[in-house]
N, C-alpha and C positions, 0 to 999 in steps of 0.2 A: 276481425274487427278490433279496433284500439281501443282501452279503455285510458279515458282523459282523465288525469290526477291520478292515474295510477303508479306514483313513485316507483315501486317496489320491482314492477316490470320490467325498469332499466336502470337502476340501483341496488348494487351490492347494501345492503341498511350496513351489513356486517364489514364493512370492509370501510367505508364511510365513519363506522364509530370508531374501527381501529386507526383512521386517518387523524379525525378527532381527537383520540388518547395522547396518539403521537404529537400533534401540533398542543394540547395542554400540558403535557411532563416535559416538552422541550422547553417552552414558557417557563414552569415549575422551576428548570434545572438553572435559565438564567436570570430569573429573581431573586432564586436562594445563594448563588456566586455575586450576586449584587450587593445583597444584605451584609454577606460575611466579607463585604470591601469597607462597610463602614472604620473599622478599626486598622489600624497595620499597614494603610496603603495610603501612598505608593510605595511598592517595592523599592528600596535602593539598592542599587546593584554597582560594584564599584569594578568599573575598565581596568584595563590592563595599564596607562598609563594613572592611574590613579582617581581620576577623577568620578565622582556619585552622579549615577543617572538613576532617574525615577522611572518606575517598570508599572505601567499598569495593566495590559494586558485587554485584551475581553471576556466578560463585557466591562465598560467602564465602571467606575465606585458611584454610587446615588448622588440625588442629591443630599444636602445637609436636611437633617431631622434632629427635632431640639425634644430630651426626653424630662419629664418633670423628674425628678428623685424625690425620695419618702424624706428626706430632710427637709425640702422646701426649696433647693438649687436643682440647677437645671445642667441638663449635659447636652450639648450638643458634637454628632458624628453625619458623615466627617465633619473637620478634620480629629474629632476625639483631643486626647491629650498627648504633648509632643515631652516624652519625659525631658528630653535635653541632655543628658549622661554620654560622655566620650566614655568607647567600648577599651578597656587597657591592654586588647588583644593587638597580634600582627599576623602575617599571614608566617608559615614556616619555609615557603618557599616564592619566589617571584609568580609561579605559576598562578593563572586564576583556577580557583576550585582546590584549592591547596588548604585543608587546615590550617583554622588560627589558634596561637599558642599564647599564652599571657606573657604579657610585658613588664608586671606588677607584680602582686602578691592577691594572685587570684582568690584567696578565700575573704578577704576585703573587698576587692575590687567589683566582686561580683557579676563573674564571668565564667560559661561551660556551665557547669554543675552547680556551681554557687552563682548563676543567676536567679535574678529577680525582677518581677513586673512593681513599677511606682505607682501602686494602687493608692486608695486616700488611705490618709493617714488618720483613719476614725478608726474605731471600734467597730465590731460587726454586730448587729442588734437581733435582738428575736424580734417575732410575729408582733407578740404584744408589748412593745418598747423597750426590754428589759436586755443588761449586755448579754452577749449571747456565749462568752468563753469566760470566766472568773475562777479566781482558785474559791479551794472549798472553804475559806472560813466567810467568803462572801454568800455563798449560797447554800447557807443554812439548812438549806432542804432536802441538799444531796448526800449523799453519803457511800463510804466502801463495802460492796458486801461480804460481811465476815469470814466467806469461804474463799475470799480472794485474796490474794498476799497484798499489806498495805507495806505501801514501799516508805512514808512517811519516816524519816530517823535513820534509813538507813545509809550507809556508806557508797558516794559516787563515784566507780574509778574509769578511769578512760581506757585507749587501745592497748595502754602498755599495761593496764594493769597498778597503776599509779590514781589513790586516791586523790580526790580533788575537790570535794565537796560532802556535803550529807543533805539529803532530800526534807523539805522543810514545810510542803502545802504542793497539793495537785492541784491541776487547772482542769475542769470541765467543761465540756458541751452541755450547754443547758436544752438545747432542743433533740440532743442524741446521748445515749446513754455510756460516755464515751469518755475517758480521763484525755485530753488533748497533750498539757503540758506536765512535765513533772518540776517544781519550782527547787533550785539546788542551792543553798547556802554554798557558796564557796570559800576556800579554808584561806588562810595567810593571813597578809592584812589588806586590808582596803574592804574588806566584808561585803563585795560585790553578793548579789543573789543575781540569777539567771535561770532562763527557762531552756528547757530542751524537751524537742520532741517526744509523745508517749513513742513512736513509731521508731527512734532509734533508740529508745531504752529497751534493755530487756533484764527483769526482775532475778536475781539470782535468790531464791528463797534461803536457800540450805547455807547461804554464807554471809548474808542479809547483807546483800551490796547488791548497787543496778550498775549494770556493766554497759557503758555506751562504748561500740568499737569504731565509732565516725570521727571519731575524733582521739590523739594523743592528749594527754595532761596536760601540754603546755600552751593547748590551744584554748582551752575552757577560757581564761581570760579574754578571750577575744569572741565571745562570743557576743553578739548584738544586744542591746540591752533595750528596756521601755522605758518609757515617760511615766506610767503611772504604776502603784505598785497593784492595783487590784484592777487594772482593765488593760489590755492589746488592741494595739488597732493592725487591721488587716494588712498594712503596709510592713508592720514590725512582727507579723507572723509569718509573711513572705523570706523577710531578711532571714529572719532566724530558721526558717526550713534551710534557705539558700544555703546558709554557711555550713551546716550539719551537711546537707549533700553534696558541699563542693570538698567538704572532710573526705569523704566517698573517694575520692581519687587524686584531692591533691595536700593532704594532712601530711603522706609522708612519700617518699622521691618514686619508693617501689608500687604505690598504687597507682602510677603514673605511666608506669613502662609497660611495654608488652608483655604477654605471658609468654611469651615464646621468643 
């Protein structure tokens, strides 16, 4: 005898929810490739005889979605922001898929290593309005703990071992307990000051110098500068990573070439 509504009878349940799963993570998989189209797309792909074709692929980029921002402007993606910057690269060989080589003076130009995204050019804030990176004579509240070397006065020399400045104010993370920048009076004249990375200093206690190897002596003047002397905007903490890590490989000929 049949039993009427009795699903279970001629229904795997088990096999039906694994059907299920699969048709919701495959949904999953192509809304989450959708999302991360808002930015960066379309691909430009540039042919063989030169010419830039736009690559979108599957699944297509959304539609446009307009987001408020915490300053009270609104962004909308796509299309996002079109920086507009000619790249000062070329390819090294006619071939597609060939390595691009600068055509400039990649640690300005800022390309490979020493690139950078054209983020806004504000300051990054905390939670509760306040800047969020400042040196320490802005933020009274912070301070170095005694068991830790203050690099403050000491002597800045570059790859070669060539001073070039002397350390004059840290810059903190106000929301992490973290020195970001080290502020360097630089020697000669023009009395430029300039920030460099805590991440490519490293403190030499016993000879009371910070020894940055990203960079040669002769590069520190060129190092990117700000607008204000107590605040960074995220754009001009981009720049100034950029240039310290295109130091990384292209400050001098031999960290350019093969090891072999």
């Amino acid at each position: 005898m049949q039993t009427i509504g009795g699903l279970t009878n001629y229904v795997d349940v088990a096999q039906m929810v694994l059907y299920a799963f699969w048709l919701f993570f495959a949904g999953l998989i192509i809304y989450l490739r959708m999302e991360d189209k808002r930015e960066g797309y379309p691909l430009l792909s540039e042919t063989a005889d030169g010419r830039i074709v736009p690559m979108e692929s599957f699944p297509n980029p959304p539609s446009p979605k307009t987001f408020q921002l915490r300053n009270g402007e609104t962004y909308t993606a796509p299309p996002g922001n079109d920086e507009g910057r000619d790249i000062a690269v070329k390819r090294s060989t006619p071939s597609l898929g060939s390595p691009f080589v600068p055509t400039g003076d990649p640690m300005k130009d800022g390309v490979g290593p020493a690139s950078y995204a054209m983020r806004a050019d504000e300051p990054d804030m905390t939670f509760s309005g306040e800047l969020k990176i400042v040196p320490l004579r802005v933020a009274t509240d912070h301070w170095i703990e005694p068991n830790d070397p203050d690099p403050r006065g000491m002597t800045v020399v570059g790859a070669d071992d060539v001073a070039v400045g002397t350390v004059t104010d840290l810059w903190v993370d106000r929301t992490e307990p973290i020195v970001r920048y080290i502020e360097v009076a630089l020697g000669g004249k023009g009395g430029r000051t300039v920030l460099v990375p805590m991440l490519f200093a490293d403190i030499v206690t016993a000879r009371k110098e910070v020894k940055v190897d990203a960079l040669p002596s002769s590069y520190f003047a060129g190092i990117p500068g700000i607008k204000s002397a107590n605040e960074i905007t995220v754009r001009e903490e981009d720049r100034i990573s950029g240039y310290f890590g295109g130091g990384r490989m292209y400050a001098t000929k031999t960290r350019a070439e093969p090891l072999l």
